[in-house]
VOPAGU-2260 file (C-alpha; in pm, 1 decimal, decimal comma):
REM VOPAGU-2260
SITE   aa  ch    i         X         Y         Z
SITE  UNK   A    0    8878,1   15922,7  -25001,0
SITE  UNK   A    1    8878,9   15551,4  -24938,8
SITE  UNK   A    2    8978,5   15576,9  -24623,5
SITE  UNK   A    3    8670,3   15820,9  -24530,1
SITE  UNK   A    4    8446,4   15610,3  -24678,8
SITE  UNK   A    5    8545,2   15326,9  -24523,5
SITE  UNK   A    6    8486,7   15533,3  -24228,8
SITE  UNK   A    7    8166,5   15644,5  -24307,5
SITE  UNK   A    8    8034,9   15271,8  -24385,8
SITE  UNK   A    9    8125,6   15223,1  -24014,8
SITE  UNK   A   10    7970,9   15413,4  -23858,6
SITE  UNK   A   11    7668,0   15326,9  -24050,9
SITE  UNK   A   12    7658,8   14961,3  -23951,2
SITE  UNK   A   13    7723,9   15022,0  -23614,5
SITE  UNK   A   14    7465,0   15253,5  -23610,0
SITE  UNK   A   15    7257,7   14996,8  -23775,2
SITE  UNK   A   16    7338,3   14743,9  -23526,0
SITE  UNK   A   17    7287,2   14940,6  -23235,7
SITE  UNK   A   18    6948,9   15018,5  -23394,7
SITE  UNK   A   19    6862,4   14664,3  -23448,8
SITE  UNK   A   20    6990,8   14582,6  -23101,5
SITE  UNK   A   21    6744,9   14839,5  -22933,7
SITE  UNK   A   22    6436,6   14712,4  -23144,9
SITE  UNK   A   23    6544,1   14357,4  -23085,9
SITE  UNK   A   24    6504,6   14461,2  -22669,7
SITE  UNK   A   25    6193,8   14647,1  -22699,3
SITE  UNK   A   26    6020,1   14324,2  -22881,2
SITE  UNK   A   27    6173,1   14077,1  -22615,8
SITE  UNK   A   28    6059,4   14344,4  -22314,6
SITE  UNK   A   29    5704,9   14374,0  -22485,5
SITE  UNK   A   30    5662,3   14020,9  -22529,4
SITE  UNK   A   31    5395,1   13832,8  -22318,9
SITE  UNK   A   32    5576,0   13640,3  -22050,2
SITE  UNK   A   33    5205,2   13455,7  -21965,7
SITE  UNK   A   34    4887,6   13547,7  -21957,2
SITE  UNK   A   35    4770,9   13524,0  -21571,2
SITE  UNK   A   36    4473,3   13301,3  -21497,1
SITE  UNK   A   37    4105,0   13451,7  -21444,7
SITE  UNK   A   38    3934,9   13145,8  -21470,8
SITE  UNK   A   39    3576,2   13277,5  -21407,2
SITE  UNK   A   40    3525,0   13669,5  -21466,9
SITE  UNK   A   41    3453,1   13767,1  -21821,8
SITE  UNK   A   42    3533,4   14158,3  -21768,8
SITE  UNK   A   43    3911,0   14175,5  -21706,4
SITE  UNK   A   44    4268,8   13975,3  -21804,3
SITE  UNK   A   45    4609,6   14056,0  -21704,9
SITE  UNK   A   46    4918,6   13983,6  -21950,7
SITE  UNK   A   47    5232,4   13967,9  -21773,0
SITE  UNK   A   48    5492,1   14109,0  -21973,5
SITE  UNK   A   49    5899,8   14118,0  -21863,5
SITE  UNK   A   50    5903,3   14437,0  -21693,6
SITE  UNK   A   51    5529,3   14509,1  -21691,2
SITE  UNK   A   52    5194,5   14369,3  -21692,1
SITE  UNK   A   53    4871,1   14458,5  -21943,0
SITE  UNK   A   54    4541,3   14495,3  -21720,1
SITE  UNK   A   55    4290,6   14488,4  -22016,1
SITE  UNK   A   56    3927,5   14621,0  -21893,4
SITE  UNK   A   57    3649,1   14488,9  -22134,8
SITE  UNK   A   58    3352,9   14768,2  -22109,2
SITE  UNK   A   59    3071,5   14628,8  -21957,8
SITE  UNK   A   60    2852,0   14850,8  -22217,3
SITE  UNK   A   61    2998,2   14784,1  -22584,5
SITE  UNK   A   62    3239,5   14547,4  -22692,0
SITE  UNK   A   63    3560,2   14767,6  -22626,5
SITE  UNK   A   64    3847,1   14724,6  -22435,6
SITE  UNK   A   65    4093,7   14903,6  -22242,8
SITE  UNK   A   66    4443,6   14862,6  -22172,6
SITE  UNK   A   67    4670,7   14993,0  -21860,6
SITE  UNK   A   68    5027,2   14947,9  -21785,9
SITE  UNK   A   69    5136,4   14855,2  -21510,8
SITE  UNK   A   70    5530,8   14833,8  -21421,3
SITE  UNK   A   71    5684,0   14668,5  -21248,6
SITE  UNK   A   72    5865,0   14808,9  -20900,6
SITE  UNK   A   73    6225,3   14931,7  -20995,9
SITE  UNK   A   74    6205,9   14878,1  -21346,9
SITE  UNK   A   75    6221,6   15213,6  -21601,3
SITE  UNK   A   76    5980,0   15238,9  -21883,0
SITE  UNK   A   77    6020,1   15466,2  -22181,4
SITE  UNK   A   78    5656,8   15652,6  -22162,1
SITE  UNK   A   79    5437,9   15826,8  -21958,3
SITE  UNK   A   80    5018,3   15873,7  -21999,2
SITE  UNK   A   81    4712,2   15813,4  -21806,3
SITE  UNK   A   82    4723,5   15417,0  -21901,3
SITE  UNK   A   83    5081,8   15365,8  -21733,1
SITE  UNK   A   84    5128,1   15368,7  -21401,7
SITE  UNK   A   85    5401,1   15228,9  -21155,8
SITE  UNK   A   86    5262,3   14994,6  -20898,4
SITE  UNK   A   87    5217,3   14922,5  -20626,8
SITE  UNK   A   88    4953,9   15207,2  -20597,9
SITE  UNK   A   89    4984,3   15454,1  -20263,1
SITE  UNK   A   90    4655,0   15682,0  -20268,5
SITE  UNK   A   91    4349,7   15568,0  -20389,9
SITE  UNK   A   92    3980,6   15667,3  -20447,8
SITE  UNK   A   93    3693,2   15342,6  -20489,3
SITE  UNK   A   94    3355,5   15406,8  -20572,5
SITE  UNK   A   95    3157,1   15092,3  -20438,9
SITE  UNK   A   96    3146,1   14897,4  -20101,4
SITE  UNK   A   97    3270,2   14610,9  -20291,8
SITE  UNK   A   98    3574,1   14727,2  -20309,6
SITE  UNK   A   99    3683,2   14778,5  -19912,7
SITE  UNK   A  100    3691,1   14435,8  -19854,9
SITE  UNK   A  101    3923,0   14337,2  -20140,8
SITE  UNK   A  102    4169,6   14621,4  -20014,1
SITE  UNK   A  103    4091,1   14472,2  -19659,3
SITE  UNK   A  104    4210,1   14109,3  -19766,7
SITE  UNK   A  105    4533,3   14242,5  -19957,8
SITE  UNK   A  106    4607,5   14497,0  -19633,6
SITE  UNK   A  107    4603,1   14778,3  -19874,0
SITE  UNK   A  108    4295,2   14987,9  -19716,8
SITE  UNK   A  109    4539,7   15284,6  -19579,0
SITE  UNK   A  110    4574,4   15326,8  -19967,5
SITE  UNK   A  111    4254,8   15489,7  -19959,0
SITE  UNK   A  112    4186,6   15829,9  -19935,7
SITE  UNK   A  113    3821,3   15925,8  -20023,8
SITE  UNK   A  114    3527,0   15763,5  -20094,4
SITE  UNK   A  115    3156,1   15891,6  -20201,4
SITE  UNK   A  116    2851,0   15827,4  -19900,0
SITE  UNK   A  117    3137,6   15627,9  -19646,3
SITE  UNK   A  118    2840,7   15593,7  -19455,3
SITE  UNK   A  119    2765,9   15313,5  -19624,8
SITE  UNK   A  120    3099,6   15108,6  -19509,9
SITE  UNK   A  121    3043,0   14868,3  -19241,6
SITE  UNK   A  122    3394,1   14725,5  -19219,9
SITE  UNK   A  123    3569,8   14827,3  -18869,0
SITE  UNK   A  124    3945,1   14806,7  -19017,3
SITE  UNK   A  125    3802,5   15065,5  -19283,6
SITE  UNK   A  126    3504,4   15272,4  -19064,5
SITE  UNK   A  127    3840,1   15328,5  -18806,1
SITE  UNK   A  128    4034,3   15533,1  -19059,4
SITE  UNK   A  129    3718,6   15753,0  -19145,8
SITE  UNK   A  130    3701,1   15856,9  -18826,0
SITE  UNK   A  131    3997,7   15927,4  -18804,6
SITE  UNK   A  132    3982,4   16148,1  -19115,7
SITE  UNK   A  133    4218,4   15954,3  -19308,4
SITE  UNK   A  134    3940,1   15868,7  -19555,2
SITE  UNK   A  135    3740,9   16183,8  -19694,8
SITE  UNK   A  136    3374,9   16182,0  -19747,8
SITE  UNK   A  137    3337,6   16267,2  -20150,8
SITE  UNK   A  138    2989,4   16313,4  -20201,8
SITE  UNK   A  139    2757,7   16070,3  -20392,9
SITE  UNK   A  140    2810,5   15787,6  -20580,6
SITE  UNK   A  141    2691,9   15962,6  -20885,1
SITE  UNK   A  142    2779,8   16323,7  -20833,2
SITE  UNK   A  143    3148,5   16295,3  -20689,2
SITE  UNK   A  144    3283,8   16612,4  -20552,2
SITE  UNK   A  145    3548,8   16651,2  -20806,1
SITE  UNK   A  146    3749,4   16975,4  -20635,9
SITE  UNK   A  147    3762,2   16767,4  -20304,6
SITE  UNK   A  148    3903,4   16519,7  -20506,5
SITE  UNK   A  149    4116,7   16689,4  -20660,2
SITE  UNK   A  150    4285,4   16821,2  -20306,0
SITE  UNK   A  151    4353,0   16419,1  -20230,6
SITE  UNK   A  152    4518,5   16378,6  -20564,9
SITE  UNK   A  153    4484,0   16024,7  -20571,5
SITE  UNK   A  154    4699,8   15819,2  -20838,4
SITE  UNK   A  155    4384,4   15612,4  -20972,7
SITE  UNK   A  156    4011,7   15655,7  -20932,2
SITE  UNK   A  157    3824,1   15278,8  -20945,0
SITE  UNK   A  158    3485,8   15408,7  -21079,2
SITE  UNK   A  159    3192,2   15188,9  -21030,4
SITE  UNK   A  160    2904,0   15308,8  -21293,5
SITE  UNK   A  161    2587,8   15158,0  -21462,4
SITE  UNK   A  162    2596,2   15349,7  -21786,0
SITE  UNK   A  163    2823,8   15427,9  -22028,4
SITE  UNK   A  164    2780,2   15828,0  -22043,5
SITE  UNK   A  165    2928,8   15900,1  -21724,2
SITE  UNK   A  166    3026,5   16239,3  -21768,1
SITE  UNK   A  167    3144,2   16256,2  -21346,6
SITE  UNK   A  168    3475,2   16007,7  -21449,9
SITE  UNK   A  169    3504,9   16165,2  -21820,3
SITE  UNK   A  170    3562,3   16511,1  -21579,8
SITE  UNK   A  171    3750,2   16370,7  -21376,3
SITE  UNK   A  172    4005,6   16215,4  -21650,1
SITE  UNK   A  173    4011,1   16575,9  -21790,6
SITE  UNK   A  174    4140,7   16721,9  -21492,8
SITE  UNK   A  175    4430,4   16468,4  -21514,4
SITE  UNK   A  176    4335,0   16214,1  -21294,4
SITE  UNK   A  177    4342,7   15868,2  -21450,2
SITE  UNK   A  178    3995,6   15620,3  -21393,8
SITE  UNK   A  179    3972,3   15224,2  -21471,2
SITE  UNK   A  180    3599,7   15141,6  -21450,3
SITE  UNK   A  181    3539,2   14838,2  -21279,6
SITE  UNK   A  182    3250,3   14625,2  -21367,6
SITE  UNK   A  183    3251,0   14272,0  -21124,0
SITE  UNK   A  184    2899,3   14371,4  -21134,0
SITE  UNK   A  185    2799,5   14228,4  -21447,0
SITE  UNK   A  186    2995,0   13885,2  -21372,7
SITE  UNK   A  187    2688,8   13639,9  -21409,2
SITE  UNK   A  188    2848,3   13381,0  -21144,2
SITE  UNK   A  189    2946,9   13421,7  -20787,1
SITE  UNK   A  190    3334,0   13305,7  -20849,6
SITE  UNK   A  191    3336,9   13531,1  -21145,7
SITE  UNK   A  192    3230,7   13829,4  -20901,2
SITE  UNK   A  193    3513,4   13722,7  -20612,4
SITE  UNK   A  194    3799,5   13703,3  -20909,3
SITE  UNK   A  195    3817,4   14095,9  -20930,8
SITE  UNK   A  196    4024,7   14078,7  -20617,5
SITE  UNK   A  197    4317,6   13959,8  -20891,2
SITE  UNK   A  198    4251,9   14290,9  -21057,2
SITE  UNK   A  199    4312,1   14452,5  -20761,2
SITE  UNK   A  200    4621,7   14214,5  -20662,5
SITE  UNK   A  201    4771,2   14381,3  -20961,1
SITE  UNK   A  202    4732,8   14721,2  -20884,4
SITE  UNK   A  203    4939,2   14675,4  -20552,0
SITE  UNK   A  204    5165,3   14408,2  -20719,3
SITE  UNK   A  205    5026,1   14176,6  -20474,5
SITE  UNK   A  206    4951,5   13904,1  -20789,5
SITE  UNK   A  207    5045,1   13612,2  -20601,8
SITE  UNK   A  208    4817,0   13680,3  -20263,6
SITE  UNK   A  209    4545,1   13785,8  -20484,3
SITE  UNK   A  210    4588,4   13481,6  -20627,6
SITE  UNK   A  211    4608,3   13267,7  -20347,5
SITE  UNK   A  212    4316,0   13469,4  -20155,4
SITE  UNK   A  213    4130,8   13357,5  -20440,5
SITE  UNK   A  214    4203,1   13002,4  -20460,5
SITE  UNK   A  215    4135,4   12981,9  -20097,7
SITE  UNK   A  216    3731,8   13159,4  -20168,2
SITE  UNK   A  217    3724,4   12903,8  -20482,7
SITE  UNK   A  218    3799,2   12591,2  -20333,4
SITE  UNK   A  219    3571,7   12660,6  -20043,2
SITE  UNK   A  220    3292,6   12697,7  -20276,9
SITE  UNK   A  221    3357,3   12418,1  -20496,7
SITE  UNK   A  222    3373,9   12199,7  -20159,0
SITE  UNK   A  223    3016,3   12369,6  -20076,4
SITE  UNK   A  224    2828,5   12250,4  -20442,9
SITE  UNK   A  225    2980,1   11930,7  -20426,9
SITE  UNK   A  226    2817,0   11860,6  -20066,2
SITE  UNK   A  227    2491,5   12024,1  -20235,3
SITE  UNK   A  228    2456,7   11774,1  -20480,0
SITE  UNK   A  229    2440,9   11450,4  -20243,6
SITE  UNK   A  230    2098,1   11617,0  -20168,7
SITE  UNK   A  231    1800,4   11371,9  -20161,3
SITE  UNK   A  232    1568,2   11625,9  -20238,2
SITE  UNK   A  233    1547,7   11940,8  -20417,6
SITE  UNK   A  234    1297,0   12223,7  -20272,5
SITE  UNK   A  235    1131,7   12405,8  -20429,1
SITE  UNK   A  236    1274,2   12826,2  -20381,4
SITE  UNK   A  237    1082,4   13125,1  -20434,9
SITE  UNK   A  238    1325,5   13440,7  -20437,9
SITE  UNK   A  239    1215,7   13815,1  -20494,8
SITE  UNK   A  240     928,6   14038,1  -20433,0
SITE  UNK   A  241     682,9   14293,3  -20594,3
SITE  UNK   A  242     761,7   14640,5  -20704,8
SITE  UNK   A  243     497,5   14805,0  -20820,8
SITE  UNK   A  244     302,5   14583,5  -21038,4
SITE  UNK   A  245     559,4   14373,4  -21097,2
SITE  UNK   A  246     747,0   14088,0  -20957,5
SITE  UNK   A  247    1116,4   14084,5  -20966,9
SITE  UNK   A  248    1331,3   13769,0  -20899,1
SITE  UNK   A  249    1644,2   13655,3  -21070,1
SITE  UNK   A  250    1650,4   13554,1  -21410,3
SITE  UNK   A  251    1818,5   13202,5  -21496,4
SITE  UNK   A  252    2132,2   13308,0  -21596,8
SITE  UNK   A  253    2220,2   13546,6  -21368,8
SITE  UNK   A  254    2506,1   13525,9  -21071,8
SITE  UNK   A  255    2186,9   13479,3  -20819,8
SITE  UNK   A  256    2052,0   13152,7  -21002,2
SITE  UNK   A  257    2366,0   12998,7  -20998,4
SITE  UNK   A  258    2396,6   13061,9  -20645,7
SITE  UNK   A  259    2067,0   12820,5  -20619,8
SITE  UNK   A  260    2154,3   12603,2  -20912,0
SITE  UNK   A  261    2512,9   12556,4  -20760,6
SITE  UNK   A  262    2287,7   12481,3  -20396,6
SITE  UNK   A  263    2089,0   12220,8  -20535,1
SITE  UNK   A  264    1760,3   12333,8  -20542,6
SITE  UNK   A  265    1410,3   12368,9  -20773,7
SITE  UNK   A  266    1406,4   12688,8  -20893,2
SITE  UNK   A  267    1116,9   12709,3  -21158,5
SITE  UNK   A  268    1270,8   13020,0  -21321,5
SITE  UNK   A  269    1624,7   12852,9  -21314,1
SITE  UNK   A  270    1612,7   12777,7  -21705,8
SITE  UNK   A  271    1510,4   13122,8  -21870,5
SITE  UNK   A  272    1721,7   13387,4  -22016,8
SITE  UNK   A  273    1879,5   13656,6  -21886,8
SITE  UNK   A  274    2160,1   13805,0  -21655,2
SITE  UNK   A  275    1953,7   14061,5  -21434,9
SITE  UNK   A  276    1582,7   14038,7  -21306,5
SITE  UNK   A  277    1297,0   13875,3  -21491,7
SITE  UNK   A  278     962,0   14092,3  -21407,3
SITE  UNK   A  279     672,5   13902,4  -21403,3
SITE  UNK   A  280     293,0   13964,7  -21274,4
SITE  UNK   A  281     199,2   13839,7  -20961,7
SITE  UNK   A  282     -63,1   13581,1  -21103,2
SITE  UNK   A  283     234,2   13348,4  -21278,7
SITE  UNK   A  284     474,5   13379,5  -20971,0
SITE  UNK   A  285     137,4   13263,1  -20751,2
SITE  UNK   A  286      82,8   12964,8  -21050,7
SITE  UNK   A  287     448,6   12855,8  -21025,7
SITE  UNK   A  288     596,2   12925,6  -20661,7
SITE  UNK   A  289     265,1   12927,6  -20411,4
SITE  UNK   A  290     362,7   12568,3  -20294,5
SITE  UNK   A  291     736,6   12649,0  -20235,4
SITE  UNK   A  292     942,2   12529,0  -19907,5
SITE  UNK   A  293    1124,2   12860,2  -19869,5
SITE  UNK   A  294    1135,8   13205,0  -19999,8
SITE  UNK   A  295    1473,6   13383,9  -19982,8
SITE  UNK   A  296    1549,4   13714,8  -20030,8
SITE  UNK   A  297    1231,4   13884,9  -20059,2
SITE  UNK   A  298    1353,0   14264,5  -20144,9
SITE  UNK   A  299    1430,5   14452,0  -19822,0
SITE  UNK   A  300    1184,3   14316,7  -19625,4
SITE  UNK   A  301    1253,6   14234,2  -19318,2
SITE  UNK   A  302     979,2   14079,0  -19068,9
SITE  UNK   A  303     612,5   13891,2  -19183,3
SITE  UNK   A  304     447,1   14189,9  -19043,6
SITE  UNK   A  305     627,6   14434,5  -19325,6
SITE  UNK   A  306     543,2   14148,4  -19557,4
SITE  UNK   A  307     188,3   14133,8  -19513,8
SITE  UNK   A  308     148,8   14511,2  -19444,3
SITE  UNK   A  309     338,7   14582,5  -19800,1
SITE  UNK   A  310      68,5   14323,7  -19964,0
SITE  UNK   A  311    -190,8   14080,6  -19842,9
SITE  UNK   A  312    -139,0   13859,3  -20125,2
SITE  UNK   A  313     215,7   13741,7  -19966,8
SITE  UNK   A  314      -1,1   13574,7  -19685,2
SITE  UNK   A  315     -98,1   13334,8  -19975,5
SITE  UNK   A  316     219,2   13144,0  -19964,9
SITE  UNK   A  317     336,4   12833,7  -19838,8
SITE  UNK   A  318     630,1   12943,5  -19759,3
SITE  UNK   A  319     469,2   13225,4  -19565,7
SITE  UNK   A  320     218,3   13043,6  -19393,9
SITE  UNK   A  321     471,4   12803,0  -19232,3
SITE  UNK   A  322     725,3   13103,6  -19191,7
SITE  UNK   A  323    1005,0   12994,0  -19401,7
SITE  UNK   A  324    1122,2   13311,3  -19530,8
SITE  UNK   A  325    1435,4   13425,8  -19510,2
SITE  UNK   A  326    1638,2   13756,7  -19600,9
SITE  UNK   A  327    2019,5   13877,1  -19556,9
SITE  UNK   A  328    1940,3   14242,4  -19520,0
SITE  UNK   A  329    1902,7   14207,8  -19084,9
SITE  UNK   A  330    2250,9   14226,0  -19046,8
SITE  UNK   A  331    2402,2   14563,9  -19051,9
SITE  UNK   A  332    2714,3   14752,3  -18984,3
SITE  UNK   A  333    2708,0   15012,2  -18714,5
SITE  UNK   A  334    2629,3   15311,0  -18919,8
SITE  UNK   A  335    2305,4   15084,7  -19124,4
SITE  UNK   A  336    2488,9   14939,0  -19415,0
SITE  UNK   A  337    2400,1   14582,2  -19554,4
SITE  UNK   A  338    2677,5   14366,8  -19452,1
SITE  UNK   A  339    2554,5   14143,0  -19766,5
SITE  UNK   A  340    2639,1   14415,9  -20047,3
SITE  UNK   A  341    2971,5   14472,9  -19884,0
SITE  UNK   A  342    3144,7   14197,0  -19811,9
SITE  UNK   A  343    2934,8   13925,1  -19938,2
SITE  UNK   A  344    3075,3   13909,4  -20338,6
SITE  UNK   A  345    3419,9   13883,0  -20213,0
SITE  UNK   A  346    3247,6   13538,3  -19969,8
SITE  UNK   A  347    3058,6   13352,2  -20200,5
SITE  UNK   A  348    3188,3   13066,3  -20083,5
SITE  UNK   A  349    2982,7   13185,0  -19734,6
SITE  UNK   A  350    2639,1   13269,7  -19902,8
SITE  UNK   A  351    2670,0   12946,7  -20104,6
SITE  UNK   A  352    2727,7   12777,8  -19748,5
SITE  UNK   A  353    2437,2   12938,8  -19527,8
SITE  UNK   A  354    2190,2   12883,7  -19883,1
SITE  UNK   A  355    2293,7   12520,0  -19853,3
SITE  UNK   A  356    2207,9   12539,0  -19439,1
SITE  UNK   A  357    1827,9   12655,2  -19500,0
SITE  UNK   A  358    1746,8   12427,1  -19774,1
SITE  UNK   A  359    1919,7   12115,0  -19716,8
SITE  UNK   A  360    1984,1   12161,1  -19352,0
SITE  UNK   A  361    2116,6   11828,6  -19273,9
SITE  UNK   A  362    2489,3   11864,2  -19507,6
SITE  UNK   A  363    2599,8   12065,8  -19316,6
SITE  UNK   A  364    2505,1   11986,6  -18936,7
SITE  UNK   A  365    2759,0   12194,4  -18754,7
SITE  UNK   A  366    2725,5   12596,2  -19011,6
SITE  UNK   A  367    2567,8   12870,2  -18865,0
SITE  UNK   A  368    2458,4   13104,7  -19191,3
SITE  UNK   A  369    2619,1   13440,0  -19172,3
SITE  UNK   A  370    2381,5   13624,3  -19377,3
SITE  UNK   A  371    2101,6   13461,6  -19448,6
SITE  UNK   A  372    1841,3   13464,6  -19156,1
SITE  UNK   A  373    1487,5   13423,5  -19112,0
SITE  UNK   A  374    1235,4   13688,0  -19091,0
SITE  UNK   A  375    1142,2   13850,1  -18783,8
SITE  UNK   A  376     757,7   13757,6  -18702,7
């Protein structure tokens, strides 16, 4: 009787230590090895972990968060659901234009196998594998064609939306295809904007080159603002157009401002509230910007003629009148897309540069701007 007790108490400790053992190994595998850097976007952050990483989406609608696995190559993990995946990622569907050149940079665009109205990319590297029908055409932004996309079964659907009740990626979740929502679109600086290439750096596991990629695109624009500031003057910069009855132009806190704040310049909206677009009549824009140097980015126009034609009352400018106006939507891709929606939040370090060329012309003597161009008479 002893002896089988003794036997019994045994097997219970070593069961009890092989227990502990296991739970001791899960805590030291779940524990946060660091928390990567995102130094300027507000609407992701990536916990590295021993044999995975945490990519934690904050919804650009409410104040909830999402959380997605990611592990490791080679490494086994005990679970399986739409939030864990095993990178690096081999077939993949994006929703916005903004996303091709991020794949581009981390040489991951052969990853992608539909996209909704690829008329819109301008990219070569990218428009070369739609032709060759290696990238499938998916619809509209908005209205996906969920059986084709189903067909591709792609591992991860990158959804770009502007409201929370998007039933499109709710359907497409149901049918068992797992969708991260990505919002760079609300960042409210440029930086912030370029620093979702690190979210995509860790669905390839390419951390490190998304990293450096990025440090390359920051420390080109920090070079940029400090050269603004040894300005002797500051301009004065009218931005926007009408719609409507209504004016729209950047509001002072959004990603656009500090693209003018961050060139040095007087921009008399630069200290109200607000991320998006202020709208404002055309009498207080006239009262506040009628003597300004230049006028950038007035909607899609793209000549003085349109300008006038659209409404008389933008001959009334100074900036007009001695044809400083300037736009980035004249340069286009071969099948019409805006080269500036594309590529341009992944360069900000590039719009900063060719902003900093129109205004204060003389810092930077030997930069041709990219985007930003005058108006065609």
């Amino acid at each position: 009787m002893k002896h089988l007790l003794y036997t019994l108490f045994s097997i219970l400790l070593i069961t009890t230590l092989i227990s502990c053992k296991q739970e001791q190994s899960k805590r030291q595998n779940s524990k946060i090895v660091k928390q990567q850097t995102v130094k300027y976007a507000t609407g992701f952050s990536i916990e590295e972990h021993k044999d995975y990483s945490v990519l934690i989406i904050k919804s650009p609608f409410d104040t909830s968060k999402k959380k997605y696995k990611f592990i490791k190559p080679f490494k086994k993990y005990a679970g399986i659901g739409k939030s864990i995946f095993y990178h690096p990622i081999n077939k993949i569907v994006v929703t916005s234009t903004t996303h091709i050149p991020m794949l581009e940079l981390l040489n991951e665009e052969t990853s992608l196998v539909g996209f909704p109205n690829t008329k819109y990319i301008s990219s070569p590297k990218t428009r070369a594998l739609i032709e060759k029908g290696a990238i499938q055409e998916l619809g509209k932004e908005q209205s996906i064609n969920t059986e084709l996309l189903l067909e591709l079964q792609p591992e991860l659907v990158i959804g770009f939306s502007m409201s929370s009740n998007n039933k499109m990626f709710t359907n497409i979740e149901k049918a068992g295809i797992p969708v991260i929502i990505n919002s760079d679109w609300q960042e409210k600086t440029p930086l912030g904007r370029a620093e979702w290439i690190k979210f995509f750096g860790l669905l390839y596991g390419k951390e490190k080159q998304a990293d450096s990629i990025f440090k390359h695109i920051e420390n080109q624009y920090l070079q940029a603002k400090e050269i603004a500031k040894t300005a002797k003057n500051t301009p004065k910069i009218l931005s926007g157009a009408m719609y409507q009855d209504k004016w729209n132009l950047p509001a002072g806190q959004s990603y656009v401002a500090q693209f003018l704040k961050d060139a040095n310049v007087n921009y008399p909206w630069q200290n109200t509230k607000g991320t998006g677009s202020l709208s404002l009549s055309f009498e207080s824009v006239f009262d506040k910007a009628k003597d300004a140097t230049l006028w950038l980015s007035p909607s899609f126009f793209n000549s003085y003629q349109q300008l006038a034609d659209a409404n008389q009352h933008y001959t009334q400018f100074d900036a007009f009148k001695n044809k400083h106006v300037y736009n980035f939507v004249n340069k286009k891709g071969a099948t019409g897309g805006v080269l500036y929606y594309e590529l341009a939040p992944i360069q900000p370090q590039i719009v900063l540069k060719d902003i900093i060329k129109i205004v204060h012309p003389k810092l930077l003597p030997n930069y041709k701007p990219f985007y930003l161009e005058a108006l065609n008479p």
